[in-house]
ZAPA-951586 format. One record per atom (N, C-alpha, C, O): y, z, x; residue in one letter. Coordinates in steps of 0.02 Angstrom, whole numbers, plus 50000, padded with zeros to 5 digits. Example, Ala and Ser with C-alpha at 12.3 -4.5 7.8 and 13.67 -1.06 7.14 Angstrom:
497165039050660A
497755039050615A
498355039050660A
498345042350712A
498885035450642S
499475035750684S
500025039450645S
500575040250670S
This chain:
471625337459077X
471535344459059X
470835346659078X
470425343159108X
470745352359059X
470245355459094X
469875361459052X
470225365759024X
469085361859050X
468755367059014X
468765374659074X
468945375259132X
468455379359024X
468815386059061X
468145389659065X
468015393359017X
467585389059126X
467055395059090X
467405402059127X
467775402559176X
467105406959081X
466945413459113X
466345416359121X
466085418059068X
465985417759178X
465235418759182X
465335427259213X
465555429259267X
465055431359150X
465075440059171X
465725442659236X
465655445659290X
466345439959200X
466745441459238X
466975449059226X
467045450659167X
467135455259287X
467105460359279X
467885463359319X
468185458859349X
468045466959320X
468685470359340X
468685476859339X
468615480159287X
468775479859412X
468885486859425X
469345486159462X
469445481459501X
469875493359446X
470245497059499X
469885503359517X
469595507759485X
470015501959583X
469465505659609X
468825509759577X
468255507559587X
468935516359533X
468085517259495X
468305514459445X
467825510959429X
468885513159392X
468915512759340X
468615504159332X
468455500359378X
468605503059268X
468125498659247X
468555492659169X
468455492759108X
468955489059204X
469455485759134X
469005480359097X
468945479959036X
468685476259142X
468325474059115X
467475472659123X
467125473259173X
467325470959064X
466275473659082X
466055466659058X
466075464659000X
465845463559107X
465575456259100X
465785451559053X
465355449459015X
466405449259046X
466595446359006X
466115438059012X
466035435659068X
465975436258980X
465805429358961X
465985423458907X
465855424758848X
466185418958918X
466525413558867X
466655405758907X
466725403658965X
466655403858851X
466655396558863X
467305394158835X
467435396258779X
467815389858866X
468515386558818X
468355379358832X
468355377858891X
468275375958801X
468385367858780X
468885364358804X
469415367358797X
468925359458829X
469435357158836X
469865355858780X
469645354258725X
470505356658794X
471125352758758X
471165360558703X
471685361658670X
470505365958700X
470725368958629X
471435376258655X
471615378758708X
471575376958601X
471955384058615X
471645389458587X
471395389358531X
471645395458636X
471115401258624X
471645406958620X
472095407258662X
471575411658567X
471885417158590X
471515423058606X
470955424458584X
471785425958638X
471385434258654X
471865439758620X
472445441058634X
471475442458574X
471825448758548X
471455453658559X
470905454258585X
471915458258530X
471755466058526X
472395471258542X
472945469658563X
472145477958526X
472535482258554X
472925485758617X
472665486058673X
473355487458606X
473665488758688X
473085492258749X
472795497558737X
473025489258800X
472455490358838X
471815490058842X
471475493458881X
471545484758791X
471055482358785X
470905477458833X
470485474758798X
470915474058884X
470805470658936X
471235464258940X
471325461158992X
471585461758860X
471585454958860X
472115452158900X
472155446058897X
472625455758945X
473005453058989X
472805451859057X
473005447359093X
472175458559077X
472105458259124X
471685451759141X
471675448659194X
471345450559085X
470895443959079X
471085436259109X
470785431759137X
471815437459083X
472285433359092X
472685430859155X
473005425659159X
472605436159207X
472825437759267X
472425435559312X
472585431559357X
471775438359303X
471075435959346X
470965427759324X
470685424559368X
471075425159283X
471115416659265X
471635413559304X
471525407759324X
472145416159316X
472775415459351X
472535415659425X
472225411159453X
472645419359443X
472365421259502X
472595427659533X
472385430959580X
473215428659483X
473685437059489X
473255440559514X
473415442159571X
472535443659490X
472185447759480X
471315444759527X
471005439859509X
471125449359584X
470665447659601X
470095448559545X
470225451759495X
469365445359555X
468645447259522X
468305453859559X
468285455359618X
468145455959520X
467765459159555X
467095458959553X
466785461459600X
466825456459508X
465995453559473X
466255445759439X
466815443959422X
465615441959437X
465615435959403X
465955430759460X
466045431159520X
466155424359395X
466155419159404X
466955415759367X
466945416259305X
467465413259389X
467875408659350X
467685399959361X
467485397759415X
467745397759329X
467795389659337X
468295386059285X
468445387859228X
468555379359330X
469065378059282X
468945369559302X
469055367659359X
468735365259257X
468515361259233X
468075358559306X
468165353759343X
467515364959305X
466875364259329X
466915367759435X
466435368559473X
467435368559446X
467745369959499X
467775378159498X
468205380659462X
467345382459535X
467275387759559X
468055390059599X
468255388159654X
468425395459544X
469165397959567X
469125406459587X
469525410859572X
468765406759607X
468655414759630X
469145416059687X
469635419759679X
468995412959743X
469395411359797X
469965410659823X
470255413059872X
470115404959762X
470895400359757X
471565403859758X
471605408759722X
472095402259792X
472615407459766X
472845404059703X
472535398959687X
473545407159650X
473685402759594X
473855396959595X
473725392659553X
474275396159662X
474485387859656X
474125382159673X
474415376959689X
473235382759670X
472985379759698X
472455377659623X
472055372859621X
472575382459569X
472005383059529X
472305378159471X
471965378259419X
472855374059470X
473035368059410X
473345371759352X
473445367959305X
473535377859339X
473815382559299X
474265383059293X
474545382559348X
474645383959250X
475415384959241X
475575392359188X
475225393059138X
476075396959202X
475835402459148X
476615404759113X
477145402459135X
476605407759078X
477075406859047X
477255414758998X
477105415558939X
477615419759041X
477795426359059X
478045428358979X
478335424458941X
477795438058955X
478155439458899X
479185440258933X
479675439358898X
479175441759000X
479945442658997X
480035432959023X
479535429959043X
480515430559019X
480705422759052X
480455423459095X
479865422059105X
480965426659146X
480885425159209X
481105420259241X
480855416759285X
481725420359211X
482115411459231X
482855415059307X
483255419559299X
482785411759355X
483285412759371X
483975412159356X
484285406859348X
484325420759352X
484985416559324X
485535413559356X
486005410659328X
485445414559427X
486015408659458X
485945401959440X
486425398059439X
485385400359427X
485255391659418X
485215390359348X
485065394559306X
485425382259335X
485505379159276X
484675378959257X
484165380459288X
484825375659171X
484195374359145X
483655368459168X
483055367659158X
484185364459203X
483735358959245X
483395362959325X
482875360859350X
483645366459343X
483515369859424X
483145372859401X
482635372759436X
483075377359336X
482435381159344X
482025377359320X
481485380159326X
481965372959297X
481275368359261X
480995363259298X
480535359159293X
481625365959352X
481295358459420X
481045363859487X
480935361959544X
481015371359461X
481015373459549X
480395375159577X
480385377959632X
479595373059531X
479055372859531X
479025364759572X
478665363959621X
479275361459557X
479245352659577X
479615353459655X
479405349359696X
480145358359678X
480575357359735X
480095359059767X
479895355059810X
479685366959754X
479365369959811X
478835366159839X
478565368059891X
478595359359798X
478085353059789X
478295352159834X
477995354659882X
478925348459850X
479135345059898X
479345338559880X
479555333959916X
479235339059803X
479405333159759X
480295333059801X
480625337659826X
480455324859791X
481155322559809X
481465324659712X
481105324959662X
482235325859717X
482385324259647X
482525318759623X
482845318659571X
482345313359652X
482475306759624X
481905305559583X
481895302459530X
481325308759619X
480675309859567X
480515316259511X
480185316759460X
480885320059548X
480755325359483X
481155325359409X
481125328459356X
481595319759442X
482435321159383X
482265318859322X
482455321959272X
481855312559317X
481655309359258X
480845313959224X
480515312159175X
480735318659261X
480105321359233X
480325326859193X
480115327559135X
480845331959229X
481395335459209X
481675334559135X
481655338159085X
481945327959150X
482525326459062X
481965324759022X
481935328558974X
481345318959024X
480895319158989X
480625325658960X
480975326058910X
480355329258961X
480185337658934X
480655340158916X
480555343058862X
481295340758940X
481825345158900X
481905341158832X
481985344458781X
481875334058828X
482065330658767X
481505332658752X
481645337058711X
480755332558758X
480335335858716X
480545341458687X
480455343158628X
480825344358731X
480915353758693X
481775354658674X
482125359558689X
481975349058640X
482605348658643X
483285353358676X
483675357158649X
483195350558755X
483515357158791X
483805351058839X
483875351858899X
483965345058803X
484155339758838X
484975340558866X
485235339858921X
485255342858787X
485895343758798X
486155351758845X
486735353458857X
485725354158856X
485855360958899X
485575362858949X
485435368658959X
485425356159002X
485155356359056X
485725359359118X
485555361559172X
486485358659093X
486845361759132X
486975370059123X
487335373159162X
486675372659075X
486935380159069X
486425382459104X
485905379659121X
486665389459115X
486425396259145X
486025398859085X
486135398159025X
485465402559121X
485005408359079X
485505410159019X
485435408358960X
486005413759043X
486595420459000X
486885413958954X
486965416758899X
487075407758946X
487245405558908X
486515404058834X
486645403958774X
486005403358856X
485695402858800X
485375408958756X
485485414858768X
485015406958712X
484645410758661X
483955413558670X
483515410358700X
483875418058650X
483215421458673X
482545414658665X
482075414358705X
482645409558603X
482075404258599X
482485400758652X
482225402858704X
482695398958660X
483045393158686X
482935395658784X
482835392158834X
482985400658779X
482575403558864X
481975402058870X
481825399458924X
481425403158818X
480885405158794X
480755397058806X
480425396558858X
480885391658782X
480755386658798X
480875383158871X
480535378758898X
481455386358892X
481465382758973X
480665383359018X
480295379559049X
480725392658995X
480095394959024X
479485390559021X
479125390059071X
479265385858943X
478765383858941X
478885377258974X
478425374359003X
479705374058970X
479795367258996X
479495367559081X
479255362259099X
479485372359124X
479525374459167X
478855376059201X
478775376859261X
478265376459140X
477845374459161X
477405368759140X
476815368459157X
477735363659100X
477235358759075X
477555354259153X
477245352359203X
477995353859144X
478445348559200X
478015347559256X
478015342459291X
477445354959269X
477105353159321X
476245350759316X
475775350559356X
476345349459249X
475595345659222X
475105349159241X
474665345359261X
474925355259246X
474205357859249X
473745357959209X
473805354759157X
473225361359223X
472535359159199X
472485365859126X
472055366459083X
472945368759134X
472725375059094X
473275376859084X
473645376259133X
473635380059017X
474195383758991X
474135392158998X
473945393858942X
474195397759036X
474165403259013X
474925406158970X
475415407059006X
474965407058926X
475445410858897X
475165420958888X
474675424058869X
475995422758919X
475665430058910X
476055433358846X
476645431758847X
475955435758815X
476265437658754X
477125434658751X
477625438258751X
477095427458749X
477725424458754X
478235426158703X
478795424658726X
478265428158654X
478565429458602X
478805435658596X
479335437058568X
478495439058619X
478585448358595X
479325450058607X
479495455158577X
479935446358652X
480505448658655X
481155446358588X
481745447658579X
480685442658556X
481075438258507X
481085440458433X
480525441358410X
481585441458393X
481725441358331X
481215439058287X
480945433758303X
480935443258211X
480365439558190X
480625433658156X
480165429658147X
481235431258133X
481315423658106X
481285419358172X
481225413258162X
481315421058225X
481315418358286X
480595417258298X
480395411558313X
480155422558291X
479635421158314X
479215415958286X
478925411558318X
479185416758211X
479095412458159X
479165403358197X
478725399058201X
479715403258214X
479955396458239X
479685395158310X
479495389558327X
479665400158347X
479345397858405X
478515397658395X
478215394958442X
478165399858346X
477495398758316X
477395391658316X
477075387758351X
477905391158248X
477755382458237X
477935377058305X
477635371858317X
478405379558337X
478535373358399X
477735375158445X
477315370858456X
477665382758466X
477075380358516X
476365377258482X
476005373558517X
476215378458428X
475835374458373X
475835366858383X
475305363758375X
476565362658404X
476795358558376X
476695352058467X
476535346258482X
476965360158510X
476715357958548X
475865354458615X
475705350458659X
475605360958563X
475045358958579X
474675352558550X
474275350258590X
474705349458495X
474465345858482X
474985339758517X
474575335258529X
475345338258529X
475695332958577X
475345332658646X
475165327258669X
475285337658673X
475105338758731X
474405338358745X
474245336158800X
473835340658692X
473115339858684X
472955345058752X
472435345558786X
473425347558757X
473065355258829X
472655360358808X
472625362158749X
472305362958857X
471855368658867X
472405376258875X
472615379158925X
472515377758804X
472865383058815X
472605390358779X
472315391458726X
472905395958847X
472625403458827X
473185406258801X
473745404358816X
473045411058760X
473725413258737X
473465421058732X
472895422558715X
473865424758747X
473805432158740X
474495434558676X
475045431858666X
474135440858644X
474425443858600X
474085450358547X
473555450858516X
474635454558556X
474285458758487X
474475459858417X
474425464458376X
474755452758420X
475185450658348X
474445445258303X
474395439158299X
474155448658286X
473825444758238X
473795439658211X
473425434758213X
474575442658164X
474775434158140X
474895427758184X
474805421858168X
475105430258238X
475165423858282X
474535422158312X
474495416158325X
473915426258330X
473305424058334X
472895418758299X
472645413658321X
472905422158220X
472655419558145X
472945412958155X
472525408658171X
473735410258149X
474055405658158X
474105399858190X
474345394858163X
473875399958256X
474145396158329X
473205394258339X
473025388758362X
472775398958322X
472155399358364X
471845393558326X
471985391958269X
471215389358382X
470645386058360X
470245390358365X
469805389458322X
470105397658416X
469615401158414X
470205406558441X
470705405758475X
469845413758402X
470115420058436X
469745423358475X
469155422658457X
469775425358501X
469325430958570X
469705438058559X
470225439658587X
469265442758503X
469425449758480X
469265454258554X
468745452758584X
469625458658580X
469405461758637X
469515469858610X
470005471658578X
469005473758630X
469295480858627X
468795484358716X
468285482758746X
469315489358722X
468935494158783X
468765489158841X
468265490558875X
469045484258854X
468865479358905X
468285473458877X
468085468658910X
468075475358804X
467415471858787X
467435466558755X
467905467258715X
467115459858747X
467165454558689X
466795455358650X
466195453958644X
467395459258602X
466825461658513X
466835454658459X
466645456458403X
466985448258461X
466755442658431X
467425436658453X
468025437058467X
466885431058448X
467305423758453X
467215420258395X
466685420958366X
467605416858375X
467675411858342X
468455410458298X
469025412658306X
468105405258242X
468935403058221X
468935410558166X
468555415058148X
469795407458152X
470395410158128X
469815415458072X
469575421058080X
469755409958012X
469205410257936X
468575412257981X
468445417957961X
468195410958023X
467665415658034X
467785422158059X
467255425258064X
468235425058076X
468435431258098X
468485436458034X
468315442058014X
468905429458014X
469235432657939X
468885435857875X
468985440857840X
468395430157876X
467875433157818X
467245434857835X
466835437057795X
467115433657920X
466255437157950X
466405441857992X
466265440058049X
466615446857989X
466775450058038X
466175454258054X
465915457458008X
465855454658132X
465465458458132X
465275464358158X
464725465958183X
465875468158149X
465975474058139X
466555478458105X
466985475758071X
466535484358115X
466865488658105X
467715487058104X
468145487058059X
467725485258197X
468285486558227X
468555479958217X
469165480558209X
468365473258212X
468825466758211X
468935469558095X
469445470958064X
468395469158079X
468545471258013X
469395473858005X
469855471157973X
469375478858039X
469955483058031X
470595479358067X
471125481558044X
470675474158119X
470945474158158X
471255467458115X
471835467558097X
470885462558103X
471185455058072X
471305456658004X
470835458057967X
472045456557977X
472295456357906X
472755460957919X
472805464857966X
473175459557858X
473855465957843X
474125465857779X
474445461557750X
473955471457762X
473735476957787X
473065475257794X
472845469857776X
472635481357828X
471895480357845X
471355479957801X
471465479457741X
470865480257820X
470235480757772X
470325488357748X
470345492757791X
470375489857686X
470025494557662X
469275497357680X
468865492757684X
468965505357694X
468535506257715X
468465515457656X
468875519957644X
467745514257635X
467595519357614X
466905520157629X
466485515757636X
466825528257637X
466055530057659X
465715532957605X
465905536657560X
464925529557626X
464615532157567X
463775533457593X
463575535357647X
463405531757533X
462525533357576X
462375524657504X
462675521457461X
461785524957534X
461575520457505X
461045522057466X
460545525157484X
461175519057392X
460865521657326X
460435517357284X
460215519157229X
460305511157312X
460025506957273X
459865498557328X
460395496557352X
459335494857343X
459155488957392X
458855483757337X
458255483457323X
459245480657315X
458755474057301X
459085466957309X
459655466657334X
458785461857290X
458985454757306X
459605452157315X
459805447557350X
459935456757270X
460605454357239X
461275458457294X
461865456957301X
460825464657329X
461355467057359X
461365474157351X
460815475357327X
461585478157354X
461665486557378X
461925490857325X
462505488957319X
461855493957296X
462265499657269X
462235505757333X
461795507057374X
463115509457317X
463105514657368X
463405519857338X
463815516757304X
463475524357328X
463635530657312X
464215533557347X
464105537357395X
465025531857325X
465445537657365X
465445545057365X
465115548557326X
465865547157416X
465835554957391X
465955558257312X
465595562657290X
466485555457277X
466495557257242X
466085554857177X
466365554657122X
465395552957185X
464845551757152X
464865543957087X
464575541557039X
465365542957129X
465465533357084X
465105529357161X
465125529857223X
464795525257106X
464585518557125X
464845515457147X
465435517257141X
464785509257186X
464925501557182X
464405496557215X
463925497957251X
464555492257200X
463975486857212X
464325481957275X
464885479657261X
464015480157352X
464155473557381X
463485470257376X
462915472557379X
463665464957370X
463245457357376X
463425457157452X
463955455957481X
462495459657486X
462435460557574X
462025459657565X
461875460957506X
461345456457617X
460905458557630X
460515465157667X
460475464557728X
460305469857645X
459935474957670X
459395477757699X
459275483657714X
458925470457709X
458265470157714X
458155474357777X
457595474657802X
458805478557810X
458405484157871X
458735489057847X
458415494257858X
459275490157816X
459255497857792X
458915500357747X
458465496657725X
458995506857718X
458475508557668X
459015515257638X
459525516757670X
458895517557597X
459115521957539X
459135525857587X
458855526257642X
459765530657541X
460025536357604X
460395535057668X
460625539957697X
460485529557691X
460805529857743X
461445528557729X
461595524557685X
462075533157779X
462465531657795X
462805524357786X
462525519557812X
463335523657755X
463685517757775X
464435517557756X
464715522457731X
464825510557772X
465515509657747X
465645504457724X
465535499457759X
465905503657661X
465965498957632X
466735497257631X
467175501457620X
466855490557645X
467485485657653X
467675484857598X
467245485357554X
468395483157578X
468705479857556X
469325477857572X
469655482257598X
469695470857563X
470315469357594X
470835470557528X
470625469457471X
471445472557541X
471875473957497X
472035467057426X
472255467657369X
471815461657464X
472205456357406X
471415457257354X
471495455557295X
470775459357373X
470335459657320X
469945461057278X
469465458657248X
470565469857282X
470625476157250X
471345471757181X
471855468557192X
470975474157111X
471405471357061X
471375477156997X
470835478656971X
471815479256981X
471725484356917X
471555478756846X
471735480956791X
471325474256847X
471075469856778X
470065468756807X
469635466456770X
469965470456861X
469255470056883X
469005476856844X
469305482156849X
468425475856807X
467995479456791X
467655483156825X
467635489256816X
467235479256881X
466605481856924X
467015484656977X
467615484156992X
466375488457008X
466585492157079X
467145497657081X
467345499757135X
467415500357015X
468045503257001X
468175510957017X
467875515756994X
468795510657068X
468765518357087X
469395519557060X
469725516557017X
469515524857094X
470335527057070X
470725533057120X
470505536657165X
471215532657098X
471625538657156X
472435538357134X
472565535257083X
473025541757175X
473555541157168X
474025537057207X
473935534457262X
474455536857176X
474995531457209X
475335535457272X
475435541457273X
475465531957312X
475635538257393X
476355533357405X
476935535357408X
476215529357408X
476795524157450X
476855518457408X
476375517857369X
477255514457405X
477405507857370X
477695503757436X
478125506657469X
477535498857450X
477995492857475X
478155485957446X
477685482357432X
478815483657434X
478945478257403X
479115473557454X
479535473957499X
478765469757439X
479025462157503X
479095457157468X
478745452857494X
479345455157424X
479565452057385X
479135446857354X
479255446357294X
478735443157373X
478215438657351X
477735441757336X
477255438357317X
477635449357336X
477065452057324X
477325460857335X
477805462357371X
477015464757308X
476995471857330X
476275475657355X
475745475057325X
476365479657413X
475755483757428X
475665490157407X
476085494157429X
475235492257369X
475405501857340X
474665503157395X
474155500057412X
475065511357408X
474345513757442X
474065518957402X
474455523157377X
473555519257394X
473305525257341X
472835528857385X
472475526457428X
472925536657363X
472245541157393X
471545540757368X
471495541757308X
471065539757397X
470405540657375X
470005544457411X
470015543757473X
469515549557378X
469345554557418X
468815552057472X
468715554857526X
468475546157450X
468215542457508X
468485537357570X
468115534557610X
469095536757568X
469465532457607X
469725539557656X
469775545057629X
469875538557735X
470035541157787X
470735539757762X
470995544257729X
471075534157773X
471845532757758X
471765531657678X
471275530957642X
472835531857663X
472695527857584X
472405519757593X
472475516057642X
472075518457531X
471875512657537X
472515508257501X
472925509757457X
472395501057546X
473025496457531X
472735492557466X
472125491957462X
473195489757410X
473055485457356X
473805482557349X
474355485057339X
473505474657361X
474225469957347X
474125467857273X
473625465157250X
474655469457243X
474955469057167X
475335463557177X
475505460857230X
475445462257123X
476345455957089X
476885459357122X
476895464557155X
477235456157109X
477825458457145X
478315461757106X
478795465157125X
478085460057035X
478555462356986X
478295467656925X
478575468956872X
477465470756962X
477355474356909X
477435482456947X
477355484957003X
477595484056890X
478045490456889X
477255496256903X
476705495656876X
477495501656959X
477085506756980X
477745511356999X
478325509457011X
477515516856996X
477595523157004X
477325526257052X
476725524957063X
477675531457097X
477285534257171X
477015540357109X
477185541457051X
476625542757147X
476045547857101X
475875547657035X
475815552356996X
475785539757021X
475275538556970X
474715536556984X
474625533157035X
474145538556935X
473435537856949X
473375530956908X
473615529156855X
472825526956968X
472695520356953X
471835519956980X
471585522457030X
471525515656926X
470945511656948X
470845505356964X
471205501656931X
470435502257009X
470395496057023X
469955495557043X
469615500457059X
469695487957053X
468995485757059X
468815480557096X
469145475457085X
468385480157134X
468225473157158X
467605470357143X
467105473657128X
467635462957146X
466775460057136X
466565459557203X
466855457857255X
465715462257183X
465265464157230X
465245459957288X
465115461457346X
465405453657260X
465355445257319X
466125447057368X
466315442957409X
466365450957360X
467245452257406X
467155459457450X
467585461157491X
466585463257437X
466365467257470X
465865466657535X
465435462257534X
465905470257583X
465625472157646X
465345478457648X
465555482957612X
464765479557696X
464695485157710X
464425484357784X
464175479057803X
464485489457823X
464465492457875X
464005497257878X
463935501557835X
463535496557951X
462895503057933X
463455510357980X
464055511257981X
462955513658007X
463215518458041X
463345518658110X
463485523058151X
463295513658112X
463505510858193X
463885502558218X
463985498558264X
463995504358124X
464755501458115X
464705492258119X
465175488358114X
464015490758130X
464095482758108X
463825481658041X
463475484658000X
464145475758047X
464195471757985X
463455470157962X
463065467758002X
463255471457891X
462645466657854X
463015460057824X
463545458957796X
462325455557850X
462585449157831X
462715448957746X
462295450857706X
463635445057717X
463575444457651X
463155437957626X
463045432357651X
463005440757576X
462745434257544X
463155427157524X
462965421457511X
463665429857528X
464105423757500X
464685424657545X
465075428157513X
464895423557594X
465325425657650X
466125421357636X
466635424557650X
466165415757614X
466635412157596X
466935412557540X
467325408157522X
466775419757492X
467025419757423X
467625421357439X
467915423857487X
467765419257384X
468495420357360X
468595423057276X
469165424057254X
């Protein structure tokens, strides 16, 4: 296997501008995902690693080997499409062998490389059917059988899942999970499914506007976010966000003033802002609680959702842009347009200056 740099790699069609110096480093053997929102760069990213997609600035290397140049079949990659892409005249063995034919591999050599991987991906017994005879996972896996079979240096997956059922997807989570650690590969994975980011990733790569707004793991995303926009982007429902000015700086952390002239306290450091300024203060729905004392606002009930292990109510607050989300029990009883307070401790709070990054918390790992 093989490590992945990217050195200020850039992408234009013609004036337009997808991506603006991207830079990153992938490890060997780890799996990385790239998220974000629709048209944020992270496919095109994906393409130019491939070789789909020329550079137009920078540098690729793939375990130390300069691929700017290279066409795809030359760069040790194997990638692995959101539609299959399986031919359907041919069986499940013909398409998982037709990367090895165009080799020039004999099938006396490819045949045993073939059934080996399908019994990995248990597709042993359905090496004689057609595409149209199987299941949306069960395609979904030829696809991937189809490219391990040819041992490359690098996995790209492009939003492999997105055509599939969510109890489906669920399952194909845990197998490519399941497979990566068998395999110990250098794999990229694209998506704007979160959960499957949070899930599958050793490190995420947040992208917005073509840009890399932060790296790291799953829990550092999760609880350091440093900004605004991954804030909002990792969790579900999202971070809660209310605006306020800032009313109070000492050791312990911030008091801020919402519009509607209540308090609350985060445990941040502030040592560059100062009173009066602008800011937004975080909170995530699971650490908003109506039995918390501190930090306590209030508003009306707008929406209820029950998901059975838990319920989400959204309430209005005159400082929140959207209703803000609060996950309840699952079994305690609310009412849409009842007025409720709730509260969080100061150590579960964030704040945000006016240009939307994060102050470091003091205690970043609370719970």
């Amino acid at each position: 296997m093989a490590t992945v740099s990217l050195k200020n790699i850039t992408k234009r069609f013609g004036e337009v501008t997808t991506l603006h110096g991207i830079d990153l480093e992938i490890n060997d053997g780890e799996f990385i995902v790239f998220v974000g929102p629709s048209g944020c760069g992270k496919t095109t990213l994906l393409r130019t690693i491939s070789g789909l997609e020329d550079i137009s600035e920078g540098e690729l290397q793939i375990g130390g080997v300069r691929m700017n140049e290279l066409p795809p079949v030359k760069r040790g990659i194997a990638m692995v499409f959101q539609s299959y892409a399986l031919y359907p005249h041919m069986s499940v063995f013909e398409n998982m062998a037709f990367g090895l034919r165009l080799a020039n591999m004999k099938k006396a050599e490819y045949t045993p490389i073939v059934q080996d991987v399908a019994k990995v991906l248990q597709l042993d017994h359905l090496l004689e059917r057609k595409p149209r005879e199987l299941s949306g996972g069960q395609r979904q896996r030829v696809a991937i059988g189809r490219a391990i079979v040819q041992k490359p240096e690098v996995f790209l997956f492009d939003e492999p899942l997105s055509n599939l059922d969510a109890s489906l997807r669920v399952q194909m989570r845990i197998y490519i999970a399941q497979l990566h650690r068998k395999l110990g590969a250098t794999m990229i994975y694209v998506t704007h499914d979160q959960v499957e980011a949070m899930t599958l990733a050793d490190r995420i790569v947040v992208f917005q506007a073509g840009r890399l707004e932060q790296v790291g793991t799953p829990t550092e995303l999760y609880y350091e976010p440093v900004n605004l926009f991954v804030a909002g982007f990792l969790g579900s429902p999202g971070m809660n966000f209310l605006t306020g000015r800032i009313a109070q700086i000492d050791a312990s952390g911030v008091s801020v003033t919402l519009p509607d002239n209540q308090q609350v306290r985060v445990a941040v450091d502030a040592s560059g802002a100062q009173v009066g300024d602008e800011v937004t203060v975080g909170v995530r729905p699971e650490h908003l609680n109506v039995a918390i004392q501190d930090n306590v606002v209030s508003g009306k009930v707008v929406v209820l959702e029950r998901l059975g292990d838990s319920s989400v109510l959204y309430m209005e607050h005159v400082g929140s842009k959207a209703p803000m989300a609060v996950r309840i029990p699952a079994l305690k009883h609310v009412e849409i347009g009842e007025s409720m307070s709730i509260g969080f401790k100061p150590q579960h709070g964030y704040l945000f200056n006016a240009q939307g990054i994060a102050l470091r918390r003091l205690d970043p790992l609370a719970e």
